[in-house]
N, CA, C and O atoms as a GROMACS GRO file, in nm:
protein
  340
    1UNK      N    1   0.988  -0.543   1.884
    1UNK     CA    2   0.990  -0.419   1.809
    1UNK      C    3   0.910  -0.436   1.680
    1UNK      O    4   0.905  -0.545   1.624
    2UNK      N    5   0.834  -0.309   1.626
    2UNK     CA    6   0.732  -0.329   1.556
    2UNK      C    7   0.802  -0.266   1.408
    2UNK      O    8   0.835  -0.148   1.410
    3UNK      N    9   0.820  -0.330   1.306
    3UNK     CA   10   0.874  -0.276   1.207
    3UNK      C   11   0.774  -0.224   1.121
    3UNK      O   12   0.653  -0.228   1.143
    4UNK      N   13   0.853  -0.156   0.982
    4UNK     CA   14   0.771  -0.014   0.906
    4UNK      C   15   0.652  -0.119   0.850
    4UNK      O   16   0.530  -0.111   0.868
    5UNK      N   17   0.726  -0.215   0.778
    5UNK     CA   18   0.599  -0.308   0.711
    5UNK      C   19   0.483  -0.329   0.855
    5UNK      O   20   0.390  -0.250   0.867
    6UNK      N   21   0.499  -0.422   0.937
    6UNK     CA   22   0.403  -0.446   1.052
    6UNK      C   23   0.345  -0.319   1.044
    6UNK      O   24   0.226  -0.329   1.012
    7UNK      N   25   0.378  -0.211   1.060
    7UNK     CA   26   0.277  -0.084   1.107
    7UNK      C   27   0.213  -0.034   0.968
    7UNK      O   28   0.118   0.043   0.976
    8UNK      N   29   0.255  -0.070   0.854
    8UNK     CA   30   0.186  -0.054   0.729
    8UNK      C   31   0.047  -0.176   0.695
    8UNK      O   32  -0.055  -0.174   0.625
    9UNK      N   33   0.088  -0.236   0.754
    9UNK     CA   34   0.007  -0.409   0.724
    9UNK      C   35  -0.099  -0.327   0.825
    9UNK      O   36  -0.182  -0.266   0.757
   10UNK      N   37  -0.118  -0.308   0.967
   10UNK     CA   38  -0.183  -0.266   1.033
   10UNK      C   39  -0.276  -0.145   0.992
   10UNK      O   40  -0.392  -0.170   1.022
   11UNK      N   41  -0.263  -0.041   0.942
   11UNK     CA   42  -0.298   0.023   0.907
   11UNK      C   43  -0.386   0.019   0.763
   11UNK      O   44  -0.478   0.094   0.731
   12UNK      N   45  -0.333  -0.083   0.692
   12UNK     CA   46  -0.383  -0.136   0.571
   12UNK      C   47  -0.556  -0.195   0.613
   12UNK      O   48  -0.664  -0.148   0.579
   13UNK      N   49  -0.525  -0.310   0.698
   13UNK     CA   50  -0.618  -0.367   0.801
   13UNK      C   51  -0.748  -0.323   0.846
   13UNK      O   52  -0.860  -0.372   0.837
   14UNK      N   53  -0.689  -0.182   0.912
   14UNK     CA   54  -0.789  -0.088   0.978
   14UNK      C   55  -0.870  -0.030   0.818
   14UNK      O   56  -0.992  -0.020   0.828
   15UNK      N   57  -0.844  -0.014   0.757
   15UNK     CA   58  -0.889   0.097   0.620
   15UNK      C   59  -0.986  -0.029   0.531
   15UNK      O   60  -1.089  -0.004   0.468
   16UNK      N   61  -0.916  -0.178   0.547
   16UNK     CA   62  -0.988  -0.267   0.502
   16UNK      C   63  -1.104  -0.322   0.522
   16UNK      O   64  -1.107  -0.442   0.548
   17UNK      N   65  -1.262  -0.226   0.512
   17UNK     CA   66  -1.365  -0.288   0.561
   17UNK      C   67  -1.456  -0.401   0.511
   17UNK      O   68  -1.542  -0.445   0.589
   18UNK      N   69  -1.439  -0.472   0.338
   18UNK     CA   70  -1.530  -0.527   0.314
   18UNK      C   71  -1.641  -0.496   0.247
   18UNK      O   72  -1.733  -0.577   0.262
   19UNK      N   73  -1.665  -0.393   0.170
   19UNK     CA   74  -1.788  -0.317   0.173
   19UNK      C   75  -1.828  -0.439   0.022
   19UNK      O   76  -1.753  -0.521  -0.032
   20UNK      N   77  -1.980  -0.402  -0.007
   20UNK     CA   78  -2.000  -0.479  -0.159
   20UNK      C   79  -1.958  -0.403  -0.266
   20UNK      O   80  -1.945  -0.281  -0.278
   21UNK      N   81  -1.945  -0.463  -0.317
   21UNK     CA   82  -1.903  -0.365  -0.452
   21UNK      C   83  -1.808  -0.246  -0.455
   21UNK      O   84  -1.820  -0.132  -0.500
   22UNK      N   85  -1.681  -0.327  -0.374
   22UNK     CA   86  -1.551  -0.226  -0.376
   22UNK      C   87  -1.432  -0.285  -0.376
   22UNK      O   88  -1.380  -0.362  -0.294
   23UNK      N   89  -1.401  -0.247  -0.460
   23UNK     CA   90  -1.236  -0.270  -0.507
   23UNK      C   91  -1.157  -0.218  -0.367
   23UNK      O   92  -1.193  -0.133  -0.285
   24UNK      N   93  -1.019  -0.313  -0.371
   24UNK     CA   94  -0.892  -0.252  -0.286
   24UNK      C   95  -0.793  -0.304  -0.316
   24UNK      O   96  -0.769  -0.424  -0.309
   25UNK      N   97  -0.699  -0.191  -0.366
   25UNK     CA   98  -0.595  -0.268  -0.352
   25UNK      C   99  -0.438  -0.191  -0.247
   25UNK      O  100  -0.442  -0.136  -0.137
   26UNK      N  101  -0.337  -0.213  -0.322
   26UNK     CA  102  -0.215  -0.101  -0.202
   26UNK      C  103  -0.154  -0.088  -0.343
   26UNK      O  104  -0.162  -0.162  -0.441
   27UNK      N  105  -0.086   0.036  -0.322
   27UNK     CA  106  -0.028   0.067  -0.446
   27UNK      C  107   0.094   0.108  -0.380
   27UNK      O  108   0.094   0.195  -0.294
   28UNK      N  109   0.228   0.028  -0.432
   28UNK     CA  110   0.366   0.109  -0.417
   28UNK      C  111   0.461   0.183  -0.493
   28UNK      O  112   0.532   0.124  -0.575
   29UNK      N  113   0.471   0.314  -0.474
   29UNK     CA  114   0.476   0.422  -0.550
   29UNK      C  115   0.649   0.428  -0.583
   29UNK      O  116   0.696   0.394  -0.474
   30UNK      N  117   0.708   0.441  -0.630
   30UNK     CA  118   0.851   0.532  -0.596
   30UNK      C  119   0.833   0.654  -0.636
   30UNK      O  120   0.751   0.679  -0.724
   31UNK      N  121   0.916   0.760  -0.568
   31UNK     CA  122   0.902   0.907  -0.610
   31UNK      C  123   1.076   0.953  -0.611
   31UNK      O  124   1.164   0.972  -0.526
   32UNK      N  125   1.065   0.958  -0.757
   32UNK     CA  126   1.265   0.986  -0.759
   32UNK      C  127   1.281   1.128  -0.728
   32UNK      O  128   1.395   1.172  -0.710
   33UNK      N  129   1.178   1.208  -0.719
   33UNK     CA  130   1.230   1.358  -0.667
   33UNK      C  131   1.240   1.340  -0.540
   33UNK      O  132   1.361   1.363  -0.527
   34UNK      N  133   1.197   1.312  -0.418
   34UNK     CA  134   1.188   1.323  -0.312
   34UNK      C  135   1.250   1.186  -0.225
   34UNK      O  136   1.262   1.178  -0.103
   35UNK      N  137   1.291   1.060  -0.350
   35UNK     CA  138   1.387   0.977  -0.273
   35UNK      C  139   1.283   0.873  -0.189
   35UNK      O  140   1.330   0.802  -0.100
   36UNK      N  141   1.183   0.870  -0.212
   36UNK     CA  142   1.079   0.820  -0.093
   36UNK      C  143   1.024   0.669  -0.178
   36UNK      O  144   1.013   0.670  -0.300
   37UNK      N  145   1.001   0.578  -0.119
   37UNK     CA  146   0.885   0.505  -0.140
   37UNK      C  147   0.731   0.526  -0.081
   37UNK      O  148   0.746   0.511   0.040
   38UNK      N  149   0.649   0.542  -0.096
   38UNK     CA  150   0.517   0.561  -0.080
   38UNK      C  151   0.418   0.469  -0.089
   38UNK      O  152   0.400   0.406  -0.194
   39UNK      N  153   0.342   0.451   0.023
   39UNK     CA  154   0.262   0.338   0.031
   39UNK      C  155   0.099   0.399   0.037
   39UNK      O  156   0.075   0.489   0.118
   40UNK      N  157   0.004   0.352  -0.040
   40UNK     CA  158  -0.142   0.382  -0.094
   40UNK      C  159  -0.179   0.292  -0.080
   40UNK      O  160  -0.122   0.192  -0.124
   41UNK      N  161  -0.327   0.286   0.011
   41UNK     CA  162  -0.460   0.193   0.052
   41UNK      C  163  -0.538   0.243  -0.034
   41UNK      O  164  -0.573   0.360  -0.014
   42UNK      N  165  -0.588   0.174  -0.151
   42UNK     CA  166  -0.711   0.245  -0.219
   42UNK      C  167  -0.798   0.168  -0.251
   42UNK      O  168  -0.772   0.049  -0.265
   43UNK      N  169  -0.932   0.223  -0.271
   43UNK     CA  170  -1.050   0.162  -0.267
   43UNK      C  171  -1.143   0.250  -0.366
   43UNK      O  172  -1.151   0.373  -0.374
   44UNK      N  173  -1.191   0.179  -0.416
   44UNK     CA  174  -1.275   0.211  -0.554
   44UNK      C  175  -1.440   0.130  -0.512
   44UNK      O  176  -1.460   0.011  -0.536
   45UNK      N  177  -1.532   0.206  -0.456
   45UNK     CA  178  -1.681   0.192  -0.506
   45UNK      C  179  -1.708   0.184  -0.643
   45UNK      O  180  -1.650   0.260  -0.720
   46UNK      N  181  -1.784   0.106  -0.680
   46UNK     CA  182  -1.854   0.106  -0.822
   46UNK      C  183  -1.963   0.248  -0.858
   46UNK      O  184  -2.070   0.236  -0.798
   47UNK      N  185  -1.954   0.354  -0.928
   47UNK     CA  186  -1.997   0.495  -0.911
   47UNK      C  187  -1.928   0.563  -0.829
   47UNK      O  188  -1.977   0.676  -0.836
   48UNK      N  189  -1.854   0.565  -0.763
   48UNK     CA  190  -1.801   0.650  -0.672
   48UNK      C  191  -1.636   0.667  -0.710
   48UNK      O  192  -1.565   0.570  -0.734
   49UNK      N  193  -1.588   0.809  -0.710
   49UNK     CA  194  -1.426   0.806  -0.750
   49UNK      C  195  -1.342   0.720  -0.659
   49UNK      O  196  -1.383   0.688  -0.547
   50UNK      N  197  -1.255   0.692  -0.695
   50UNK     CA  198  -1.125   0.618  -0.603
   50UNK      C  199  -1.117   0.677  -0.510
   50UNK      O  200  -1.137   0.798  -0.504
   51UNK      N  201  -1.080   0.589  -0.393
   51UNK     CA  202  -1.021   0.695  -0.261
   51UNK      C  203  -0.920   0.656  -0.232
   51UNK      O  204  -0.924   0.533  -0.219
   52UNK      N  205  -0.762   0.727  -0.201
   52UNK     CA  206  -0.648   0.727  -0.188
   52UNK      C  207  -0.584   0.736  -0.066
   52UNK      O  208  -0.530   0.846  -0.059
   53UNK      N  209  -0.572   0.689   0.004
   53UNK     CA  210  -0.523   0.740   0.202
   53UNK      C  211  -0.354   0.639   0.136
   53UNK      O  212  -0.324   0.530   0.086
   54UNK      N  213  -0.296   0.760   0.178
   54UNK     CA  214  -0.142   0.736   0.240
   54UNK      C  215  -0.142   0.629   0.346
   54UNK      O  216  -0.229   0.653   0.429
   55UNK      N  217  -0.064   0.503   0.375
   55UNK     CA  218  -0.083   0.471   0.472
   55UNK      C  219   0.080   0.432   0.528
   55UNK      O  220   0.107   0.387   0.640
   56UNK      N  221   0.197   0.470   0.396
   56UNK     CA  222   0.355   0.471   0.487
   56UNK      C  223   0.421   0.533   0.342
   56UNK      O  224   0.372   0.545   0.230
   57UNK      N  225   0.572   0.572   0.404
   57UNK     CA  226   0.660   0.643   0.354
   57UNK      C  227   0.768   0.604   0.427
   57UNK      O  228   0.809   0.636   0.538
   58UNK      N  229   0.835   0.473   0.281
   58UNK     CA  230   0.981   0.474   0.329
   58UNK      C  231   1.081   0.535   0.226
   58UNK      O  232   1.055   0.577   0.114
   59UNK      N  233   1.226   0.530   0.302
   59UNK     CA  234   1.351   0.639   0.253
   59UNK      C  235   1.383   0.569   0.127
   59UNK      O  236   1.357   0.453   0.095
   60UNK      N  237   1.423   0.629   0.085
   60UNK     CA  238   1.487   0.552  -0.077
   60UNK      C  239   1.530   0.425  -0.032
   60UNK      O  240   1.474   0.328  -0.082
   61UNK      N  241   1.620   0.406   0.052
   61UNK     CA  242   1.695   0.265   0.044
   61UNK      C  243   1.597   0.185   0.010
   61UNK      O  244   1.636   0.079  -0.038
   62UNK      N  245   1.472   0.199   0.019
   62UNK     CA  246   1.356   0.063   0.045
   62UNK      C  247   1.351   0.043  -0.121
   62UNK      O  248   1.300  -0.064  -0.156
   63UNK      N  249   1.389   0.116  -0.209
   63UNK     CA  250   1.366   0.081  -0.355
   63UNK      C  251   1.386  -0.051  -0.393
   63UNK      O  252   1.292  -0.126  -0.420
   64UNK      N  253   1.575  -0.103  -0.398
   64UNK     CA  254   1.568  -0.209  -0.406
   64UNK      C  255   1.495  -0.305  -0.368
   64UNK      O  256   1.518  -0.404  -0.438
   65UNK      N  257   1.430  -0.319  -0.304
   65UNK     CA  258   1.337  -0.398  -0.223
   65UNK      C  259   1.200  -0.388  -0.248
   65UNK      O  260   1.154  -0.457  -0.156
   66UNK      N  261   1.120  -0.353  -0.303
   66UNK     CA  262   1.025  -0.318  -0.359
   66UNK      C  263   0.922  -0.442  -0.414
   66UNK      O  264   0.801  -0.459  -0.416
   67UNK      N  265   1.027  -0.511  -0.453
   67UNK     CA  266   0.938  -0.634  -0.544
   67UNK      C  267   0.947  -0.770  -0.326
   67UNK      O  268   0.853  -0.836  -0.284
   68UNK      N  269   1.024  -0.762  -0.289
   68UNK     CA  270   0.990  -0.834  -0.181
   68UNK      C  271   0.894  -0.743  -0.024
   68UNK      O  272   0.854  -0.793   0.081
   69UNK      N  273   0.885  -0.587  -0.077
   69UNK     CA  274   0.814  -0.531   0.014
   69UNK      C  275   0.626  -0.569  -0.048
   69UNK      O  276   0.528  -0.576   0.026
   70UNK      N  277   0.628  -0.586  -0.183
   70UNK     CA  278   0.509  -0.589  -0.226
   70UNK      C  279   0.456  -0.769  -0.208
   70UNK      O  280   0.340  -0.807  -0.198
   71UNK      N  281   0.567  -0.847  -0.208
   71UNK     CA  282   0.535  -0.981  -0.153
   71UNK      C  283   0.493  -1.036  -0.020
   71UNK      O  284   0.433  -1.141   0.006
   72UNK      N  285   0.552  -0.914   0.083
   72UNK     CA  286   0.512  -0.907   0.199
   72UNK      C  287   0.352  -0.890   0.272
   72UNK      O  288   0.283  -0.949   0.355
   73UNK      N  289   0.344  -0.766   0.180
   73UNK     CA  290   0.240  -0.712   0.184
   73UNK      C  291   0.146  -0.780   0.147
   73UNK      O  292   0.040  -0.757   0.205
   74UNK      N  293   0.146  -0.905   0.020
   74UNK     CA  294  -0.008  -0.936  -0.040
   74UNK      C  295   0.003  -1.022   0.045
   74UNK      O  296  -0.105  -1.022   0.105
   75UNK      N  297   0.105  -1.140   0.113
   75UNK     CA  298   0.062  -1.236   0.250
   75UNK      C  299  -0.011  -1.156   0.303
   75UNK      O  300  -0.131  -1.162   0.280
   76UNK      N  301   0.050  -1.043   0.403
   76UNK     CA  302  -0.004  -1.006   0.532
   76UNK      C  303  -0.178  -0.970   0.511
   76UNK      O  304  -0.263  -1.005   0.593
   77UNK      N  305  -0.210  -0.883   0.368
   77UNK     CA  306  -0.342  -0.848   0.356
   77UNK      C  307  -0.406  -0.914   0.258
   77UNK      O  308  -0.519  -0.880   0.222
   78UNK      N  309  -0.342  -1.012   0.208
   78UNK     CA  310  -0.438  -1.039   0.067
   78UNK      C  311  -0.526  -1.001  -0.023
   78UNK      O  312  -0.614  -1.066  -0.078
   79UNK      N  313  -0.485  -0.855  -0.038
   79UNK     CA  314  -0.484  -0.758  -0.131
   79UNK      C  315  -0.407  -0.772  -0.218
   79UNK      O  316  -0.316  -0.854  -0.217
   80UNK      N  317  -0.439  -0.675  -0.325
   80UNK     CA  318  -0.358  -0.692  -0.489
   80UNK      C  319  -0.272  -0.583  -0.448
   80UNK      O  320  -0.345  -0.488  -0.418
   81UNK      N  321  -0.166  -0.558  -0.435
   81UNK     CA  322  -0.035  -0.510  -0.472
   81UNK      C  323  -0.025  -0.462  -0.553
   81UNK      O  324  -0.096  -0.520  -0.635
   82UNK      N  325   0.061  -0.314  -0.635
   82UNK     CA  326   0.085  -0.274  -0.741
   82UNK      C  327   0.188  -0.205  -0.745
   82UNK      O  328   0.178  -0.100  -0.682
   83UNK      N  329   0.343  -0.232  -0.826
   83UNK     CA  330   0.388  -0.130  -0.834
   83UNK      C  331   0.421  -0.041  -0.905
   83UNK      O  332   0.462  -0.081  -1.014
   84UNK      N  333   0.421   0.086  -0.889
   84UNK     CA  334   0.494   0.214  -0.992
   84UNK      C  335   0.642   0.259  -0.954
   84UNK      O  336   0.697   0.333  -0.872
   85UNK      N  337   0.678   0.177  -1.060
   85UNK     CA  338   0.862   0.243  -1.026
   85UNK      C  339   0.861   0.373  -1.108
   85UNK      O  340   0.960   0.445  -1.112
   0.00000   0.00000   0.00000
């Protein structure tokens, strides 16, 4: 069985191409109106604005967990991690 992280890591993956001169990192959001954690693939060209793709949305419970969901995450992609509580 494929869990929320695995299908977030995957998706991270796919969005991760390599390009020169581009930033990436994942940004993990909390949103206290809506109870959600929120997961952001973003990538920054040098001249070019940021680009933002959603790539998961978990239920509040995942809050606590936050600082070991973002530890997960920089293994699986070795990307920079960020969070906004």
């Amino acid at each position: 069985m494929v869990s929320a992280i695995d299908k977030i890591v995957e998706k991270a993956n796919r969005l991760f191409t390599r390009k020169a001169n581009t930033i990436y990192e994942i940004r993990l959001v909390y949103d206290q109106y809506s109870d959600e954690v929120n997961i952001f693939f973003e990538s920054h060209k040098i001249g070019y604005p940021t680009r933002s793709d959603q790539i998961g949305r978990l239920s509040g419970e995942y809050h606590g967990q936050m600082n070991e969901i973002k530890q997960q995450l920089q293994l699986a992609t070795n990307l920079t991690v960020r969070l906004i509580d």
